[in-house]
C-alpha positions in Angstrom: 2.3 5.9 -4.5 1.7 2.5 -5.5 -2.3 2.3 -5.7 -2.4 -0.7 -2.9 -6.3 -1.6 -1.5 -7.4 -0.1 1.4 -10.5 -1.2 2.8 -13.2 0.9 4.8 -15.2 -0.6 7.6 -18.3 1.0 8.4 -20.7 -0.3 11.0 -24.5 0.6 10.8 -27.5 0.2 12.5 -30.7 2.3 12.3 -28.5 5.2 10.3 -31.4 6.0 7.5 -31.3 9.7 8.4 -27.5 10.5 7.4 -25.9 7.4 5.8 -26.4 9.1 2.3 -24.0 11.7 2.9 -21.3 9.5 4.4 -21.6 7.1 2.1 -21.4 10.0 -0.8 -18.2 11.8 0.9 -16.7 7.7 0.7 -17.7 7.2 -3.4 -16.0 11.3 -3.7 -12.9 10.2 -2.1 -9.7 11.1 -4.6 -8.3 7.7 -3.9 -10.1 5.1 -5.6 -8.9 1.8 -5.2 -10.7 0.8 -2.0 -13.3 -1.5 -0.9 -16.3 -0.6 1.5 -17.2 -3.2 3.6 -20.4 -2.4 5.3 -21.9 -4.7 8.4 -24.9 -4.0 9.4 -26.3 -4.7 12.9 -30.2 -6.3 12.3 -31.5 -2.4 11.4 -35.2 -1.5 11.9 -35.3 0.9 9.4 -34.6 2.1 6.1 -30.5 1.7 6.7 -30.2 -1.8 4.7 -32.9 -0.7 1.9 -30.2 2.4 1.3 -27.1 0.5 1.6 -28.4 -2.4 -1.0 -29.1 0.8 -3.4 -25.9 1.9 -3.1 -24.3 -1.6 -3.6 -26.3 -2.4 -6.8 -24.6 0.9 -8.4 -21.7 0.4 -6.6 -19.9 -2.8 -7.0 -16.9 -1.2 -4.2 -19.3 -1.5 -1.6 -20.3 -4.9 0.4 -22.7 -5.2 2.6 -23.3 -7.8 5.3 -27.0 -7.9 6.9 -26.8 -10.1 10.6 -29.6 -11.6 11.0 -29.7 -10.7 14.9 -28.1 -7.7 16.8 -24.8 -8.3 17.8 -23.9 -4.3 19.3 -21.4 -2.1 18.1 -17.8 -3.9 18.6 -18.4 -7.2 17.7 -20.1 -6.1 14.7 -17.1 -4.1 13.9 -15.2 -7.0 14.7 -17.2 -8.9 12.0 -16.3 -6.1 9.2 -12.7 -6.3 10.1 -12.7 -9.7 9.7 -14.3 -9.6 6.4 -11.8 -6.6 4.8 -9.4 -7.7 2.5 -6.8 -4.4 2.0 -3.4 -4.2 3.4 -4.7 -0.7 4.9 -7.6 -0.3 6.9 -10.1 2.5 7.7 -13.0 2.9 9.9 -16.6 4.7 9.2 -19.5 5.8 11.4 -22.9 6.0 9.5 -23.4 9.5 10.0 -19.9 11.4 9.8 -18.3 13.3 6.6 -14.8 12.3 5.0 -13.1 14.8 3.4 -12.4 14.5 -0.4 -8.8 13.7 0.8 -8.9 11.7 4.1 -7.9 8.5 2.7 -5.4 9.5 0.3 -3.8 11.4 3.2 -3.8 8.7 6.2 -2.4 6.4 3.4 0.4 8.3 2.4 1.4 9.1 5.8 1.2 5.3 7.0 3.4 4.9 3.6 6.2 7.5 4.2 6.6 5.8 8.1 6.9 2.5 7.6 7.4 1.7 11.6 3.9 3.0 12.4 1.0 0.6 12.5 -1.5 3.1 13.2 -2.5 7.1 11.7 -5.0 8.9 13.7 -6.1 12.3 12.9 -8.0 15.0 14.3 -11.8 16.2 13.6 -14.3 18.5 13.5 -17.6 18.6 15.1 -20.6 19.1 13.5 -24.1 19.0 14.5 -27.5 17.4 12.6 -27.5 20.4 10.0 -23.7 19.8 9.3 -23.6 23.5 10.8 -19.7 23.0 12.6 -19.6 23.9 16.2 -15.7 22.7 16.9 -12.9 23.0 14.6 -10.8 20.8 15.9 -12.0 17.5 18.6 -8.9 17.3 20.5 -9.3 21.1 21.9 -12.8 21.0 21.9 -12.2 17.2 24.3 -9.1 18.7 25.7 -7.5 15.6 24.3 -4.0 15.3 24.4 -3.1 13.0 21.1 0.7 11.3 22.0 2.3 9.5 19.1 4.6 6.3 19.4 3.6 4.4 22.1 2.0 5.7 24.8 1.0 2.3 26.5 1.0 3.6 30.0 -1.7 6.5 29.2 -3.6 4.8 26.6 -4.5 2.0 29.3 -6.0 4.4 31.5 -7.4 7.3 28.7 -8.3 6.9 25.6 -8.0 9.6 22.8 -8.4 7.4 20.0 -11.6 7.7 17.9 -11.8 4.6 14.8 -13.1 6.8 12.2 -10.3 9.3 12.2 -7.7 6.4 12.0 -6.3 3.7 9.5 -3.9 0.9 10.4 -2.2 -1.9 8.4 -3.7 -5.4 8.6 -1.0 -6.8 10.6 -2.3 -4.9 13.7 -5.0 -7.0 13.1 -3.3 -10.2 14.0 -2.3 -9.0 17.1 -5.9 -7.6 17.9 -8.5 -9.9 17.1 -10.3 -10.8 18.7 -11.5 -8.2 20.9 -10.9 -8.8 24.8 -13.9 -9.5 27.0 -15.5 -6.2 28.2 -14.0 -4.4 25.1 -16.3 -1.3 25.3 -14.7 0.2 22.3 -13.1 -1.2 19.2 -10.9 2.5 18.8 -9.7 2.0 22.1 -8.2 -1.3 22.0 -6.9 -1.1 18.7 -4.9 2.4 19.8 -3.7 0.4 22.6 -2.5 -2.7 20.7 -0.9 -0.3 18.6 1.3 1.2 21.9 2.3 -2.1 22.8 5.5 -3.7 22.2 4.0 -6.1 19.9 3.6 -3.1 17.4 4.6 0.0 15.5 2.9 2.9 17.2 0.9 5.6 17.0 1.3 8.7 14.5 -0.4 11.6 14.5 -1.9 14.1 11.6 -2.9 17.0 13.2 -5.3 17.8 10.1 -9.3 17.8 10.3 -10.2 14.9 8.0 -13.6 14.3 8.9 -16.8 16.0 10.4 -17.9 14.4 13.2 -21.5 14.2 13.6 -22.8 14.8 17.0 -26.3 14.4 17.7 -28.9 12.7 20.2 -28.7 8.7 19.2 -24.8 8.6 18.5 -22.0 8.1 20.7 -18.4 10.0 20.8 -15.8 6.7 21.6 -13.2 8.5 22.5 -14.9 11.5 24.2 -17.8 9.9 26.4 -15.4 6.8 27.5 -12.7 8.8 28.8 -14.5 10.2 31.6 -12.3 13.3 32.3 -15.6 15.2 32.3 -17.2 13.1 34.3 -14.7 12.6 37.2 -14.8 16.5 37.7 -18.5 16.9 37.6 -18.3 14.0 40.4 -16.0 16.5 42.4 -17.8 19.3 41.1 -21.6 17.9 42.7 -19.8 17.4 46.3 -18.3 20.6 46.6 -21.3 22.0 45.9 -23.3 19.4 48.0 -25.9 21.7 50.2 -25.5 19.1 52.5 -21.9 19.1 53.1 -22.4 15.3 52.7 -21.3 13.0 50.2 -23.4 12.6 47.1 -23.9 9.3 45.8 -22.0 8.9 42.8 -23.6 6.0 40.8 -21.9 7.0 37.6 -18.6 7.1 39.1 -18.8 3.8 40.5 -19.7 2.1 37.4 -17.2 3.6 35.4 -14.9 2.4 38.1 -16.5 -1.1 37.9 -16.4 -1.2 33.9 -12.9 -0.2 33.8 -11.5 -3.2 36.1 -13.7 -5.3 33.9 -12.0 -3.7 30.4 -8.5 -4.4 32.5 -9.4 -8.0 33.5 -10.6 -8.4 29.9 -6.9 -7.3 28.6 -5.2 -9.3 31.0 -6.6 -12.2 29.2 -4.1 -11.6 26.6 -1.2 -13.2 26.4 0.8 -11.2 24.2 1.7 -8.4 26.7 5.5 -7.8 27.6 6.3 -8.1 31.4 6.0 -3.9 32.2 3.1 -4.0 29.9 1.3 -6.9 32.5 2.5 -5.2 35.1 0.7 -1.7 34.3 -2.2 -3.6 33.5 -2.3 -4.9 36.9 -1.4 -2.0 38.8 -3.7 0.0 36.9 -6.5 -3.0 38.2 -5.7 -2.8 41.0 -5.7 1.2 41.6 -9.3 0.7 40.7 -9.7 -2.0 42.8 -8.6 -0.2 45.5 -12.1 2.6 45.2 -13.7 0.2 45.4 -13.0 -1.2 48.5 -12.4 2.2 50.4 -15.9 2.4 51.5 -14.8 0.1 54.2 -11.7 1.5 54.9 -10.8 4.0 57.2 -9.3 7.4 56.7 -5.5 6.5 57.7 -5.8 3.2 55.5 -6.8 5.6 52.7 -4.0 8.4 53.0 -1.8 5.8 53.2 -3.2 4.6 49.7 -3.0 8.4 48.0 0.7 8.5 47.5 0.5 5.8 45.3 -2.2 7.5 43.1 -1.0 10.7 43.2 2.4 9.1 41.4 0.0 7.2 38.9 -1.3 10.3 37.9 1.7 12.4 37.5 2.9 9.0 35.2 0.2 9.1 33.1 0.2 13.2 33.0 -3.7 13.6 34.1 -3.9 16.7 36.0 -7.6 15.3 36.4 -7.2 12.1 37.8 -4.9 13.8 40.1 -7.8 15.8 41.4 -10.0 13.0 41.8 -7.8 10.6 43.6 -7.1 13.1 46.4 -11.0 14.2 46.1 -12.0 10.0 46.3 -9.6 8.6 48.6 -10.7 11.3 51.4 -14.5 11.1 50.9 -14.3 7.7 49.2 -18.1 6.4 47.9 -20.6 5.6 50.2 
């Protein structure tokens, strides 16, 4: 393998309490010939004190202060726009590499040259590094589909950015991040589905420990919502009144999705199906929305619809929770 530069993107803010040991499972990596391009969002504590020691022994490692806090993914979008490596990986403050994580992702992107994106699976550890998961995608119940799963990855994501690494030409079709982009791993693993782009493929090896702990949050775990639809169904069935709950959660994730839609539809890049999806998948949301005013025939008459878009995008849970929403829609 030709030794080509592959730059890591790691975004911090207030990380003092593990950044050492991420950035020490980077420096161990057995390929060398990378950059780390570190971005740092305006951190109240000790984060940029640690990251400037590690730069003045380090001269791999970069590291851009901003002066004022600009929130997770347009911070990231800053690093990306700063890396200079044909291949690209991203970094959380607080995970764990393994000593082989970027000589593997690079080889694979290397040996199939269609593919624009790796991603690969994790484990799950906890503030003492004890592990508690093996393996993220059964812990999540994610189902990981390589090539290009547009249709699913529009509605569900099960990409997380620091168990991938991508070629900078993705980047061209990517940046910048859409309006109401709530996370960078999700629109990139999209992008990568389109027909703009290579694809997804998978490595079904751990490469790194996931940190899970109270200030931290799990991209591709707490924005797909799975969990959160069936608690939603779980609370009314179990409702003492027999009544229906008021789901605030629900309705904002239903709120935040059209607005993550609407911001993709500002593309222009998108294929006709691809639009299409994108709009239909709007306006399934859409339609929740207004079912609090509708009545119950105009709502069955609704559910065939989203019973097929569930069986096309294979979630046995949003199946569940159409049926469950469109009968006792939110109130």
């Amino acid at each position: 393998m030709n030794s080509e530069l592959v730059s890591i993107v790691m975004a911090t803010y207030n990380g003092e309490k593990f950044l050492r040991k991420q950035l020490d499972s980077i420096l161990g990596q057995t390929y060398q010939n990378f950059e780390l391009i570190v971005v740092d969002d305006a951190s109240t504590d000790n984060t940029l004190s640690i990251l400037n020691e590690y730069a003045a022994l380090y001269d791999r490692i970069h590291v851009f202060p901003a002066e004022k806090n600009l929130g997770l993914v347009s911070n990231f979008e800053r690093g990306l726009r700063l890396a200079k490596g044909e291949y690209i990986a991203l970094s959380d403050q607080d995970d764990i590499f393994r000593r082989d994580k970027i000589e593997l992702l690079l080889a694979t992107l290397k040996d199939h040259p269609g593919r624009d994106l790796v991603l690969s699976d994790l484990s799950l550890i906890d503030e003492n590094d004890a592990e508690f998961a093996t393996s993220l995608w059964r812990y999540q119940k994610l189902k990981p589909q390589q090539g290009k799963p547009f249709r699913r990855l529009i509605y569900l994501n099960f990409a997380t950015g620091c168990a991938m690494m991508f070629r900078r030409r993705l980047l061209q079709i990517a940046l910048p991040f859409p309006q109401a982009c709530l996370v960078h791993d999700w629109w990139l693993a999209v992008v990568s589905a389109s027909s703009k782009a290579g694809g997804i493929y998978l490595v079904s090896e751990q490469l790194t420990a996931y940190r899970k702990h109270s200030s931290n949050v799990l991209g591709a775990i707490e924005v797909n919502s799975n969990a959160l639809k069936l608690r939603a169904i779980i609370d009314r069935i179990k409702s003492p009144s027999g009544g229906i709950p008021i789901f605030d959660k629900r309705m904002i994730e239903i709120k935040l999705s059209i607005a993550r839609l609407d911001g993709y539809l500002r593309k222009e890049f998108w294929s006709r199906d691809e639009r299409l999806m994108i709009e239909k998948l709007k306006d399934t949301f859409e339609g929740y929305l207004t079912d609090t005013h509708s009545s119950l025939l105009s709502r069955v008459i609704k559910l065939p619809q989203r019973v097929r878009f569930a069986v096309t995008i294979r979630s046995l849970t949003h199946f569940v929770w159409a049926i469950f929403s469109t009968i006792w829609p939110y109130k």
